[in-house]
BAMI-904671 format. One line per field, with one value per residue: x, y, z of N, C-alpha, C, O, CB in turn. Coordinates in steps of 0.2 Angstrom, whole numbers, plus 5000, padded with zeros to 4 digits. Each point is the difference from the previous one (the first is absolute). Glycine has a CB too. Layout:
nu = c(X	...)
nv = c(Y	...)
nw = c(Z	...)
cau = c(X	...)
cav = c(Y	...)
caw = c(Z	...)
cu = c(X	...)
cv = c(Y	...)
cw = c(Z	...)
ou = c(X	...)
ov = c(Y	...)
ow = c(Z	...)
cbu = c(X	...)
cbv = c(Y	...)
cbw = c(Z	...)
! end
This chain:
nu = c(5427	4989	5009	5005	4998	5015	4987	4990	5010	4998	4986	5000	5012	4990	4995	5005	5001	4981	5000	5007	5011	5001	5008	5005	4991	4987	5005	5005	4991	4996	5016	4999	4990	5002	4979	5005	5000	4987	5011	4991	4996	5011	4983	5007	5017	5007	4984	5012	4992	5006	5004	4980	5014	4983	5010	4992	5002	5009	4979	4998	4999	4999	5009	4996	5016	4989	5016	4991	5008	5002	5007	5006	4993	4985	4988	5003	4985	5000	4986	4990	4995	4989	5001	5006	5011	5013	5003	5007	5013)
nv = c(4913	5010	4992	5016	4997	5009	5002	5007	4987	4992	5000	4994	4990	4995	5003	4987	4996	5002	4993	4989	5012	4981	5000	5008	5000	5005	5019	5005	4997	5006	5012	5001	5003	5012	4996	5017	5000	4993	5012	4991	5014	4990	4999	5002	4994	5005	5014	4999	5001	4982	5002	4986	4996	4999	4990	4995	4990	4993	5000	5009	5004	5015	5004	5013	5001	5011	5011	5011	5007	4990	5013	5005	4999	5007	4996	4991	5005	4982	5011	4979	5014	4993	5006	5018	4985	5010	4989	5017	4986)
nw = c(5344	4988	4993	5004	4985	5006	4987	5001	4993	5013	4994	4988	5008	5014	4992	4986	5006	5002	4989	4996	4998	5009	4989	5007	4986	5004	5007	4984	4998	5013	5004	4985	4999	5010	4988	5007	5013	4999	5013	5001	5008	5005	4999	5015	5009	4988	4995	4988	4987	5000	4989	4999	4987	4984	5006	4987	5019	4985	5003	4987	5013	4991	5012	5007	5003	5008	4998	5013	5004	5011	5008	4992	4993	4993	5009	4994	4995	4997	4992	4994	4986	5002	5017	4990	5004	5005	5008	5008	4988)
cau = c(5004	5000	5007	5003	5006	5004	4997	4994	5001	5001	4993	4994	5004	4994	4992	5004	5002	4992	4996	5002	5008	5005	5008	5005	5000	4993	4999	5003	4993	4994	5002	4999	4993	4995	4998	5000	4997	4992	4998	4993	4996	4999	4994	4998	5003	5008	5001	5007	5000	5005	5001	4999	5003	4996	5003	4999	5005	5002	4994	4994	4998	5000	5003	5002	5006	5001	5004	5001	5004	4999	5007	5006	5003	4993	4995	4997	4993	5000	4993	4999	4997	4993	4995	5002	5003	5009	5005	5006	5006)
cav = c(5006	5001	4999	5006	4998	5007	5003	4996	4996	4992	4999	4995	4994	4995	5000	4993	4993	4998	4997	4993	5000	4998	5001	5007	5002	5001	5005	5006	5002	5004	5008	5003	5002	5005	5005	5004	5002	5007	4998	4995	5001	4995	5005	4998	5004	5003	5006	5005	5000	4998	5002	4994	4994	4995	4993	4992	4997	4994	4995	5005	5005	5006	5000	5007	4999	5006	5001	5006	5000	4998	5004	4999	4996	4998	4992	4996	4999	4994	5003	4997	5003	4998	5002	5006	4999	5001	4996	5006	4996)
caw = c(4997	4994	4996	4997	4994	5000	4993	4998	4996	5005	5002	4994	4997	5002	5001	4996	5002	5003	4995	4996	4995	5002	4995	5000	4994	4999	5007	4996	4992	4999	5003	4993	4996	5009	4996	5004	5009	5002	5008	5004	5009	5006	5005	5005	5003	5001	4999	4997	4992	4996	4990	5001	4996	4996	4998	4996	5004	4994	5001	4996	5003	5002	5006	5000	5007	5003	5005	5003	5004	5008	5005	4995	4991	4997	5002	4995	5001	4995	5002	4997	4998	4999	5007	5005	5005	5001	5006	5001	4999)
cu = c(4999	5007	4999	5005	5004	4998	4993	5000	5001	4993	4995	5005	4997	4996	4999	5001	4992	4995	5000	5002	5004	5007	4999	4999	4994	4997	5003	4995	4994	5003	5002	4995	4996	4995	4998	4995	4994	4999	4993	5002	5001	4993	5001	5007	5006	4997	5005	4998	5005	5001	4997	5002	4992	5004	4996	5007	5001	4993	4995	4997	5004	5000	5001	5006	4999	5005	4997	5004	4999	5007	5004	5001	4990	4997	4999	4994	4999	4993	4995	4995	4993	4996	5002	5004	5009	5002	5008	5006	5007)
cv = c(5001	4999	5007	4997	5007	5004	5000	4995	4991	4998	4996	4995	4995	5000	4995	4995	4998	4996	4997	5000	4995	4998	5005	5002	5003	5008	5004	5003	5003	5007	5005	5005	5004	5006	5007	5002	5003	5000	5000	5003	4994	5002	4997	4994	5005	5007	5005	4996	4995	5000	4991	4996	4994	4995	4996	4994	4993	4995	5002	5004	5007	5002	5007	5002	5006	5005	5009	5002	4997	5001	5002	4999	4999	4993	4998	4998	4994	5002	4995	5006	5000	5002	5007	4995	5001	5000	5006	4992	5001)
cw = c(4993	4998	4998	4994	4999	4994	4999	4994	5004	5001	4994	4999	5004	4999	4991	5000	5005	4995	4993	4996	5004	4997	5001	4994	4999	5005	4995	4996	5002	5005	4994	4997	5006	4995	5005	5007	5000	5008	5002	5005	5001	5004	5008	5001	4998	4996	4999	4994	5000	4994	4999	4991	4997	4999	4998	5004	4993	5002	4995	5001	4999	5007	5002	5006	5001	5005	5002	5004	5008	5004	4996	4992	4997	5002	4996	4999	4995	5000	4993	4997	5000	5007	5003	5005	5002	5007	4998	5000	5002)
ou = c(5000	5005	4995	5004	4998	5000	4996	4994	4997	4998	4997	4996	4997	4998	4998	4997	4997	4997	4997	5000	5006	5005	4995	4998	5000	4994	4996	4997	4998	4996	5000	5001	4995	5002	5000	4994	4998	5000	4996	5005	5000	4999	5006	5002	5002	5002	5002	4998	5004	4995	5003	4996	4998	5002	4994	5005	4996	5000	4996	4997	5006	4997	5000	5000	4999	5000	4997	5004	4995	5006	4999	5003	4996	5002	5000	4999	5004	4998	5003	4997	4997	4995	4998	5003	5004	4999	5002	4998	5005)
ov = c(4996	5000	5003	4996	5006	5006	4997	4998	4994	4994	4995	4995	4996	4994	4995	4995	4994	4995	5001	4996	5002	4999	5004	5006	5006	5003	5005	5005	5005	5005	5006	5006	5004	5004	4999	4999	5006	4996	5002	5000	4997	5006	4999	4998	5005	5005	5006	4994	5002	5003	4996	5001	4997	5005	5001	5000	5000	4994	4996	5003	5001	4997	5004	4997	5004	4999	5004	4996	4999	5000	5005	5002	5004	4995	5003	4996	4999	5002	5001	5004	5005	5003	5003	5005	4996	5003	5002	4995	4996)
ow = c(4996	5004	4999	5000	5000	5000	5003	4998	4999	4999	5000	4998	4997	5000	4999	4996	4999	5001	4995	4995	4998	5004	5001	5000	4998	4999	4998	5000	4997	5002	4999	4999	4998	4996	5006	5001	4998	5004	4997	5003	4995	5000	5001	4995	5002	5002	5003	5000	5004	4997	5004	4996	5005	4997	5002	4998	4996	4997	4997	4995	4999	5004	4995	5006	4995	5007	4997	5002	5003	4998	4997	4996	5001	5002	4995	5004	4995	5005	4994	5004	5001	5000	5005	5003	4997	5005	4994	5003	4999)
cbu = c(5009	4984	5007	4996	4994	5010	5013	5002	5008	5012	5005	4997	5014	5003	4999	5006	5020	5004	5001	4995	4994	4986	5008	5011	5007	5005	5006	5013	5003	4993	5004	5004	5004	5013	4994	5010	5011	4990	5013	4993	4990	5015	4983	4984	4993	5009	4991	5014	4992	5005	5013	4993	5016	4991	5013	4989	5001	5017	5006	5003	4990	4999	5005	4988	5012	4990	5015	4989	5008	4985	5001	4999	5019	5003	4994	5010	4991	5012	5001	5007	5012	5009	5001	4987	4984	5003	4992	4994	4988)
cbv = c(5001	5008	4985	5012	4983	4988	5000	5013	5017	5010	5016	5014	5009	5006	5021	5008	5008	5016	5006	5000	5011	5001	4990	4991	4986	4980	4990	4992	4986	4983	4989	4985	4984	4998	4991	5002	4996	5001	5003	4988	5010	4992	5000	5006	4986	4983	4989	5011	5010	4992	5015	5002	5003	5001	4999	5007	5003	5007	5002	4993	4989	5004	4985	5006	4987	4995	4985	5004	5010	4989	4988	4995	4983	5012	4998	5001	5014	4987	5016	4984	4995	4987	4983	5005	4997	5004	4981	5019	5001)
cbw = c(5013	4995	4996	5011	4992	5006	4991	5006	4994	5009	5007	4994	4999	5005	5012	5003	5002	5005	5011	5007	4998	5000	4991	5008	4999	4998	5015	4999	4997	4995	5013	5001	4995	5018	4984	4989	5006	4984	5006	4992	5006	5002	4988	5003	5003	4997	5002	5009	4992	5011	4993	5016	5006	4997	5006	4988	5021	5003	5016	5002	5010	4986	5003	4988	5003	4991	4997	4996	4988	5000	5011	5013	5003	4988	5012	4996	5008	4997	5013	5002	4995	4991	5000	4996	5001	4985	5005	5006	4994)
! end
């Protein structure tokens, strides 16, 4: 079953927590700091634009969160920059 989220704030706030904001404190902050949106193509299969999120996770990795819209609400892309590789969450 995909996940829907009812914001697009709920979504990056997971995707966050995905990527090793596990404190609450440390999730604000960096939703705080969120630097600006770039939309990104998805290619092959899914083939839609989402707004994708750079993050520096608390480990040190660079990260990229990816929200769009879906049915109702919003999806969650986690997409590693360096292989292009992304997992739908």
């Amino acid at each position: 079953m995909t996940s829907q989220y009812d914001s697009r704030e709920s979504a990056i706030e997971m995707g966050l927590y995905y990527a090793g904001f596990g404190d609450e404190a440390l999730r604000k902050r960096a939703m705080d700091e969120l630097p600006e949106a770039v939309q990104t193509q998805l290619g092959f299969p899914q083939n839609k634009t989402i707004d994708t999120y750079t993050v520096r996770t608390p480990a040190g990795k660079d990260v990229q969160i990816g929200v769009g819209k879906f049915r109702e609400g919003f999806d969650l892309w986690l997409i590693d920059p360096e292989s292009g590789f992304s997992q739908k969450a």
